[in-house]
C-alpha positions as CSV (number, residue, x, y, z in Angstrom):
1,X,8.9,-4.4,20.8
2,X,6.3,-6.9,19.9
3,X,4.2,-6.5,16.8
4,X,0.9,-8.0,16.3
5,X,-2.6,-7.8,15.3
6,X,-2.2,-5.6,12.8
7,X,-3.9,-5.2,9.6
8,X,-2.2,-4.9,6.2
9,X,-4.4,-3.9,2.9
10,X,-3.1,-5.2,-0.3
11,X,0.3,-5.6,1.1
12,X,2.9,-8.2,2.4
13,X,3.0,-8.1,6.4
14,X,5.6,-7.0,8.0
15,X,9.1,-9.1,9.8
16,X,8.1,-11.6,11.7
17,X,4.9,-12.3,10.8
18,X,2.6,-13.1,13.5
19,X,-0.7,-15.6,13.5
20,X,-2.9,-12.1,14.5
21,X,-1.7,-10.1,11.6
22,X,-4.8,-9.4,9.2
23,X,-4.0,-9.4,5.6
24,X,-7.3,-7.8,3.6
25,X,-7.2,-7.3,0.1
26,X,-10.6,-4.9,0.5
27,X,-11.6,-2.3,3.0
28,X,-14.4,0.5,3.2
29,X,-14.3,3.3,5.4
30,X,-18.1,5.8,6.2
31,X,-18.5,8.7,6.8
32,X,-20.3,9.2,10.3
33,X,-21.1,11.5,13.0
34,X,-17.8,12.8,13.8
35,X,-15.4,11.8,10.7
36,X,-14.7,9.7,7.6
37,X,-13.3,6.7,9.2
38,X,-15.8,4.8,10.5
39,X,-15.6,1.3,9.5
40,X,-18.0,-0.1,6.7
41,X,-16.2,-3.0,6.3
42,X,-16.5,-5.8,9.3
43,X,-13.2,-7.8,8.9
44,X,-11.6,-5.7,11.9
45,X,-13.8,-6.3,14.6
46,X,-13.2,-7.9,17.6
47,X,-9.6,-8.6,16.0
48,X,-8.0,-6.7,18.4
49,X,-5.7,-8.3,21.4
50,X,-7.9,-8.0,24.3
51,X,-11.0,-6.4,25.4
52,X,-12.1,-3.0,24.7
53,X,-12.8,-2.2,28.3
54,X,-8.9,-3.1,29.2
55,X,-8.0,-0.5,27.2
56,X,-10.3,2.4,28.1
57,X,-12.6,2.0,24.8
58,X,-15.5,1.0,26.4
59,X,-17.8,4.0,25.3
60,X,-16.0,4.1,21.8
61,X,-16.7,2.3,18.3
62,X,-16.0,2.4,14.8
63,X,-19.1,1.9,13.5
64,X,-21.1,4.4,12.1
65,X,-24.4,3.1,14.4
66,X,-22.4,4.0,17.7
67,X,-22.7,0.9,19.2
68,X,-19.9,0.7,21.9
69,X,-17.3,-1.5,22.5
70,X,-18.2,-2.0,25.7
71,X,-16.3,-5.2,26.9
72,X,-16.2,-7.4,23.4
73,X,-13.1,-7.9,21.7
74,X,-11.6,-4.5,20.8
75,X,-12.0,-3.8,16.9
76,X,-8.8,-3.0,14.9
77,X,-9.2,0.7,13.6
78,X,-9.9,4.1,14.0
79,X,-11.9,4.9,17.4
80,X,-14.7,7.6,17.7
81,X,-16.2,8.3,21.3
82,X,-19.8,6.7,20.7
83,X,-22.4,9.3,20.3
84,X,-26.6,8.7,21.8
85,X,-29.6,8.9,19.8
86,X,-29.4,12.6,19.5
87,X,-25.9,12.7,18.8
88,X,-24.5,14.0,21.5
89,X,-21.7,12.4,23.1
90,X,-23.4,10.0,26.2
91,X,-23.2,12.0,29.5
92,X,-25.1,9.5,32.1
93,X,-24.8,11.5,35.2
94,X,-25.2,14.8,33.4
95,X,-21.5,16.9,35.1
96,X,-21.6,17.9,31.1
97,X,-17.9,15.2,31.0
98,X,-18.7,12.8,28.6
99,X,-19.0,8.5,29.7
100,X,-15.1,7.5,30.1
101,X,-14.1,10.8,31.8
102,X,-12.8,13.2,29.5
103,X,-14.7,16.2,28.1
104,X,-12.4,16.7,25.3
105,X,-14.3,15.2,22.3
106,X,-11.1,15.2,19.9
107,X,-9.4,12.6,22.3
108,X,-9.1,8.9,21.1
109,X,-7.8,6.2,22.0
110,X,-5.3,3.6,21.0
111,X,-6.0,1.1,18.4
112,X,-5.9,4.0,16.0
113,X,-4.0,3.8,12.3
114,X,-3.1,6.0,10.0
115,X,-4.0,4.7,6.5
116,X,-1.1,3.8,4.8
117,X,-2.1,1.6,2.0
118,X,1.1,1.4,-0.7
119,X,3.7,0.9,1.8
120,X,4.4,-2.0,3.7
121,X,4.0,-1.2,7.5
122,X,0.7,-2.0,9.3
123,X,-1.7,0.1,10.3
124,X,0.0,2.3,12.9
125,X,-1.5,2.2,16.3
126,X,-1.0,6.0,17.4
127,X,-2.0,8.1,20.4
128,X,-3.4,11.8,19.8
């Protein structure tokens, strides 16, 4: 299994080591429109492997201003399905199933972590 572009916070990274890995010695999370882990800090984004559209986070973000990823370089974090000026979740052609397909607001996507700050793994991508 390969192991990259990860992020470590105040930790060594883990065996091997790999040119990708993000080492941070500081990290904020906000709290936004859906959670607490929206990403005040900016040294995650666009550190991800590939493009957020590849990898179905198109209409997603981690940034408390609900800009989407659209087709930059995915950001490293926690993903929240981005939300229009009204907050509501964006629904262009108005079937009442959100933009990306799925009417099931609690579903993210990869490129998720669990926080895991005194321990030395990485941020753990996960699936819900």
């Amino acid at each position: 299994m390969t192991n990259d572009h990860n992020a470590y916070l105040n930790t060594a990274q883990m065996t091997p080591t790999n040119a990708s890995d993000i080492v941070l010695t500081d990290f904020t999370y906000a709290t936004g429109s859906l959670g607490n882990y929206y990403q005040a800090s900016t040294n995650l984004i666009n550190k991800g492997s590939t493009t957020a559209n590849l990898t179905g986070l198109y209409h997603y973000t981690t940034q408390t201003n609900q800009v989407e990823e659209t087709n930059s370089v995915v950001d490293i974090g926690y993903h929240y399905v981005a939300l229009d000026q009204y907050g509501n979740i964006r629904d262009a052609n108005d079937n009442n199933i959100p933009i990306g397909g799925n009417s099931n607001i609690l579903e993210f996507k990869p490129y998720q972590f669990k926080r895991r700050f005194r321990r030395r793994r990485p941020f753990h991508c996960i699936r819900l």
